[in-house]
N, C-alpha and C positions, 0 to 999 in steps of 0.2 A: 910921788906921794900926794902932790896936790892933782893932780888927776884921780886920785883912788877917794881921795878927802870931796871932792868935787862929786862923784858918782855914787858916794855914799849919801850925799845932803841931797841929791836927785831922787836916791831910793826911798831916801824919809821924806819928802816932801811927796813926791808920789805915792806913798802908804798913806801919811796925811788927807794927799786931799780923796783916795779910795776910801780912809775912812770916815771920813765928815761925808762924801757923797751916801755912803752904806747906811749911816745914820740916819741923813736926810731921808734919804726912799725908806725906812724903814719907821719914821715917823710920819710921814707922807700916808702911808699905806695904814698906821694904825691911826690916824686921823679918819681916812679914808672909812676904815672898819666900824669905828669911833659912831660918825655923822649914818651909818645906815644902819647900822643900830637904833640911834637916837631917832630914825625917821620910821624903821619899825616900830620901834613901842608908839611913836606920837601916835602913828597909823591906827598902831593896835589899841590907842586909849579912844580916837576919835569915832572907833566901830564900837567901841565899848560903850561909850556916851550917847552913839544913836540907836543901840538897841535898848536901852537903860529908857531911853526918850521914847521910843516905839513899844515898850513892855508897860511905862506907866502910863501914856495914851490908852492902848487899850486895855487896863485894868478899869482907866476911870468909863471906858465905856460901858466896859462890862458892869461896873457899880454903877452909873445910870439908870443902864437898862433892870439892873435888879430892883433900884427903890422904885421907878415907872411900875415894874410888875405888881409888884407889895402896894404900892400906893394903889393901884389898877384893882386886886383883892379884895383891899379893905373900901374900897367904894361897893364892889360887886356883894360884899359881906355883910353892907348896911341897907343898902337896898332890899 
């Protein structure tokens, strides 16, 4: 009987620690999923900022170049 009692606390203790291991890699792994997620969007925010950075660049060029022209005009309209 204490053999059977014995081999029974072997099998729960070995279910135990399969279960805490199971748990662990399965937080492990949604950690895992978690952080390349979190470095996709960083990614996906930091391409989003330097196109945002690169579209108002050259808008202000392009508004430069338009008041040069208009200013350019109205010299050539007074003359």
């Amino acid at each position: 009987m204490e053999l059977l009692s014995q081999s029974r606390s072997c099998y729960f203790a070995t279910a135990a620690v399969h279960a805490i291991s199971t748990m662990q890699s399965s937080a492990a792994a949604f950690s895992m999923e978690n952080n390349h997620s979190f470095a996709y969007r960083k990614r996906n925010r930091e391409g989003e900022r330097s196109l945002i950075q690169a579209n108002t660049k050259y808008l202000l060029k392009v508004r430069k170049l338009y008041i040069y022209s208009r200013l350019e005009r109205e010299e050539s309209i007074e003359e």
